[in-house]
C-alpha positions in Angstrom: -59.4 35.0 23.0 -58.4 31.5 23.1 -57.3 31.5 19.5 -55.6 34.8 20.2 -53.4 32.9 22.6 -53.2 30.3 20.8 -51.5 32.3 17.9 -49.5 34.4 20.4 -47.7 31.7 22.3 -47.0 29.9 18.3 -45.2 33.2 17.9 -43.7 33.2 20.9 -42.0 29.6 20.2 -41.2 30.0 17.1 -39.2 32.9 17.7 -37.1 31.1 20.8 -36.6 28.5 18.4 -35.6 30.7 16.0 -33.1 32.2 17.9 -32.4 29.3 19.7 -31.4 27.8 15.9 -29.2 31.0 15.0 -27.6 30.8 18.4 -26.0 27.7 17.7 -25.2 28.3 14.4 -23.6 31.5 14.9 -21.4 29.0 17.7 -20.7 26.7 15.1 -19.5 29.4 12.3 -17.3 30.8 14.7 -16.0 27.3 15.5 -15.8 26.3 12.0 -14.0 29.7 11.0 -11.4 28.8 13.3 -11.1 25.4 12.1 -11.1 27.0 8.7 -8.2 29.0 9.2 -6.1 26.6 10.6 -7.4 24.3 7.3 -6.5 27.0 5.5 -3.4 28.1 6.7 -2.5 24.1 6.9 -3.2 24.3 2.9 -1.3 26.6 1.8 1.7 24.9 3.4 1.1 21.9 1.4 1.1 24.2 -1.7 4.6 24.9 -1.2 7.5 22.9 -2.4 10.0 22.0 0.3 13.8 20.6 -0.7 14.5 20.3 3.6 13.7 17.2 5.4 12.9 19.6 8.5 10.3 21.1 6.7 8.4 18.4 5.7 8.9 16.9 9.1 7.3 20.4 10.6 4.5 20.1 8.4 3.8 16.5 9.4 4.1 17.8 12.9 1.4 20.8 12.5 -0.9 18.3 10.4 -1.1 15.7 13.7 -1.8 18.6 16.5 -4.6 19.3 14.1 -5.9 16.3 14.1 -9.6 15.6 12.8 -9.3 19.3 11.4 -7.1 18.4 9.5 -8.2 15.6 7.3 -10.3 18.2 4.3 -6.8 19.3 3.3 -5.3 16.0 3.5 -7.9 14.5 1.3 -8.0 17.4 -0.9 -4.3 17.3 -1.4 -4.1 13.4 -2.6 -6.9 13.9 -4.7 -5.6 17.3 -6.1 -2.3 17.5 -8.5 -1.4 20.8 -8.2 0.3 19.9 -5.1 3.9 18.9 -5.0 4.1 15.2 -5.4 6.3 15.0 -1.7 3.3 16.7 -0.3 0.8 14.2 -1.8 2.8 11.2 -0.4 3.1 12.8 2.8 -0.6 13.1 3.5 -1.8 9.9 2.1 0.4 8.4 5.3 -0.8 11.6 7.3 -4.3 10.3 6.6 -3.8 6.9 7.6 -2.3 8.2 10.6 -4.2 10.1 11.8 -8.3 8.3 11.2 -6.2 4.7 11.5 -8.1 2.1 10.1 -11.0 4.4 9.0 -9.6 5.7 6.6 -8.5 2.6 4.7 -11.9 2.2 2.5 -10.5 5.9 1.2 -7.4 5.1 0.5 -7.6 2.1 -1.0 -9.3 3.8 -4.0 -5.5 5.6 -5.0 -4.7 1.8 -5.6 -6.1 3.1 -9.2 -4.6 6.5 -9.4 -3.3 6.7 -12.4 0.4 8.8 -10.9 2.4 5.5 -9.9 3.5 7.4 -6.7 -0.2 7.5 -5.2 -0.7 3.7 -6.3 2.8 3.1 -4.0 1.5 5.4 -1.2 -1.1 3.7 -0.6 -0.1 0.5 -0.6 2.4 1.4 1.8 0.0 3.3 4.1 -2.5 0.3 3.9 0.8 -2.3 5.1 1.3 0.2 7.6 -2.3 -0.4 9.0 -1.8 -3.8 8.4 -4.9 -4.2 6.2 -5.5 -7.2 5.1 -9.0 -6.8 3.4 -7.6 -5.2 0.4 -5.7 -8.8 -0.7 -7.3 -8.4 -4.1 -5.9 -4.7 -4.6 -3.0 -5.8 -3.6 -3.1 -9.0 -6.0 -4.1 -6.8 -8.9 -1.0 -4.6 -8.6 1.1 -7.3 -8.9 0.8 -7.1 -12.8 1.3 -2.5 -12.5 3.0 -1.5 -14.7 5.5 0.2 -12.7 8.3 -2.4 -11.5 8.1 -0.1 -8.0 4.5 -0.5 -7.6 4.4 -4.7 -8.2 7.6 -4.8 -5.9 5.0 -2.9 -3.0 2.4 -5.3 -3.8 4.4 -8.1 -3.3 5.5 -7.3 -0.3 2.0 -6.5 1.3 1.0 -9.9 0.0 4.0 -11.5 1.8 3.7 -9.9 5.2 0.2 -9.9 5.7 0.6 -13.2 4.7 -2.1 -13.1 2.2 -1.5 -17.1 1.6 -4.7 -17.3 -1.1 -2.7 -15.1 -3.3 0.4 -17.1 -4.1 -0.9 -18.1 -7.4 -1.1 -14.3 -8.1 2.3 -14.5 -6.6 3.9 -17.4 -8.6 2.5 -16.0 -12.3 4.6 -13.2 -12.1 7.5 -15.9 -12.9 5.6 -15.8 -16.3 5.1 -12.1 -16.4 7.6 -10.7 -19.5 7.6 -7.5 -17.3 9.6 -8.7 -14.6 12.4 -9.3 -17.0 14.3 -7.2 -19.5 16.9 -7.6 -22.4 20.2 -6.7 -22.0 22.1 -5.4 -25.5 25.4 -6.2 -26.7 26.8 -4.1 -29.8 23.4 -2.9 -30.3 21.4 -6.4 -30.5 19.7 -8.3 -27.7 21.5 -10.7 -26.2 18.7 -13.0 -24.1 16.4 -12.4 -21.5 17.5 -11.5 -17.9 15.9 -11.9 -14.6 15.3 -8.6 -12.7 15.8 -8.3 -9.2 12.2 -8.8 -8.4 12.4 -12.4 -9.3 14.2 -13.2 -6.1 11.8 -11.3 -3.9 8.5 -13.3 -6.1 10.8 -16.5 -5.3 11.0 -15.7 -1.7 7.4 -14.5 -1.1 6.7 -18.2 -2.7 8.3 -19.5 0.2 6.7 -17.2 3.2 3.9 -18.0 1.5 4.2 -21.7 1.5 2.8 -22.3 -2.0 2.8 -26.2 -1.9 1.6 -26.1 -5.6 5.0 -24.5 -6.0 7.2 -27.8 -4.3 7.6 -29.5 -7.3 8.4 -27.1 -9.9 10.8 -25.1 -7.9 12.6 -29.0 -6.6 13.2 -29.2 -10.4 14.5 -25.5 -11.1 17.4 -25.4 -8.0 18.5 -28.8 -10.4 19.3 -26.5 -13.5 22.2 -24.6 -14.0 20.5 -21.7 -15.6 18.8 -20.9 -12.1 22.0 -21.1 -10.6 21.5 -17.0 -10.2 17.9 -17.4 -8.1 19.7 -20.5 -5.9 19.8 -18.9 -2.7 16.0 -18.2 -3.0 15.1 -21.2 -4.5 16.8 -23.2 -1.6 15.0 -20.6 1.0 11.9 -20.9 -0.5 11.8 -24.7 -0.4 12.7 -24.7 3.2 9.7 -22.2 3.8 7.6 -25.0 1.8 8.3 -28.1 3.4 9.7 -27.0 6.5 13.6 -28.8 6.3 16.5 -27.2 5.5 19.3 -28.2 3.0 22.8 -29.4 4.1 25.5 -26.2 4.9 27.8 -26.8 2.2 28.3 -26.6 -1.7 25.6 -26.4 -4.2 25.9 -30.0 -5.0 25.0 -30.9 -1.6 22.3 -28.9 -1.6 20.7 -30.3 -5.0 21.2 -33.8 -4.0 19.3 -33.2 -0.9 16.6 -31.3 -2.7 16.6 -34.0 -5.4 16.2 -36.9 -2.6 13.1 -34.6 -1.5 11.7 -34.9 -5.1 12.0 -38.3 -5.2 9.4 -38.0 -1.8 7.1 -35.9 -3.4 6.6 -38.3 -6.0 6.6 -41.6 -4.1 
């Protein structure tokens, strides 16, 4: 008899756990098929290419009442190119937005993407959450090959003021990319500075790249940086904390020079 009951009241548990078990889960699949639908609902908007500004700023609207629900689609849709490229961009800051910090060790990873306009999304999205364990990333990109994308990187160095990567910083003065070659009647004619030189020269200075003191005292001599001379003059200041004379550029490179001759005593 005792075994009997004993075998009885194992039944008897196992079906209240059972059911206990189905219960829940029969909870959680109508919760989840909610949440599915929304998702889904939510993904099939991203699908669609929008030329309005209000639309996208609808979408982004519906994607933050969702909340939590809503980060499958938004990871599915950066990872994912079928979606319009607008869209991707969109929810790679959505993302960030939305998890904050969390989702930074995600994001990060697009630093790699091979589309150019993932790599800049999430380097702006990272700035954004002012992340400053991702120097190295950042650092990395400073040699993309997209102008657009080193440009980003720069700037995350400079206002996280990621100081230990102004040598990064200061190469790309050496980095053929950053330059190009004008032609005249069909042949070269030199080697021109692009505009990202003066942003490099200025992150030098925010920077405060004392390696860089010297070197830049001796360029802001030299006519042919006459075109970087605002930046140069900046960039010093940043460096060793004076400030030039108001006045002509002769002023300005004798006082510079008179700091050379400081340095070096």
């Amino acid at each position: 008899m005792g075994k009997f009951t004993s075998i009885v009241y194992t039944f008897i548990v196992s079906s209240f756990l059972v059911f206990t078990a189905t219960s829940t889960t029969t909870h959680s699949a109508i919760q989840n098929k909610f949440q599915s639908a929304s998702a889904l609902n939510l993904e099939k908007k991203f699908s669609q290419s929008y030329s309005k500004g209000s639309d996208i700023r609808a979408l982004k609207e519906e994607t933050l009442k969702l909340g939590g629900s809503a980060v499958p689609v938004l990871i599915e849709v950066m990872k994912n190119g079928k979606y319009p490229e607008k869209n991707r961009w969109a929810a790679t800051f959505l993302l960030g937005q939305i998890m904050g910090e969390k989702s930074s060790p995600f994001i990060v990873k697009f630093t790699e993407h091979p589309n150019w306009l993932m790599r800049m999304a999430s380097l702006k999205t990272l700035l954004k959450l002012k992340e400053k364990r991702f120097g190295v990333q950042y650092a990395k990109l400073l040699q993309d090959q997209s102008l657009i994308v080193r440009t980003q990187a720069l700037e995350n160095i400079r206002q996280l003021s990621l100081n230990q990567f102004a040598p990064q910083v200061w190469s790309m003065l050496y980095d053929k990319k950053n330059y190009y070659e004008p032609t005249v009647n069909g042949k070269i004619a030199g080697r021109k500075r692009a505009n990202i030189i003066k942003n490099v020269v200025m992150a030098i200075g925010d920077l405060k790249f004392q390696d860089a003191r010297a070197p830049m005292i001796k360029m802001i001599q030299k006519e042919k940086y006459k075109d970087i001379f605002p930046e140069l003059d900046y960039a010093l200041g940043k460096i060793t904390g004076k400030s030039s004379p108001a006045g002509d550029l002769k002023k300005k490179r004798f006082f510079w020079s008179r700091e050379a001759f400081n340095v070096t005593i």
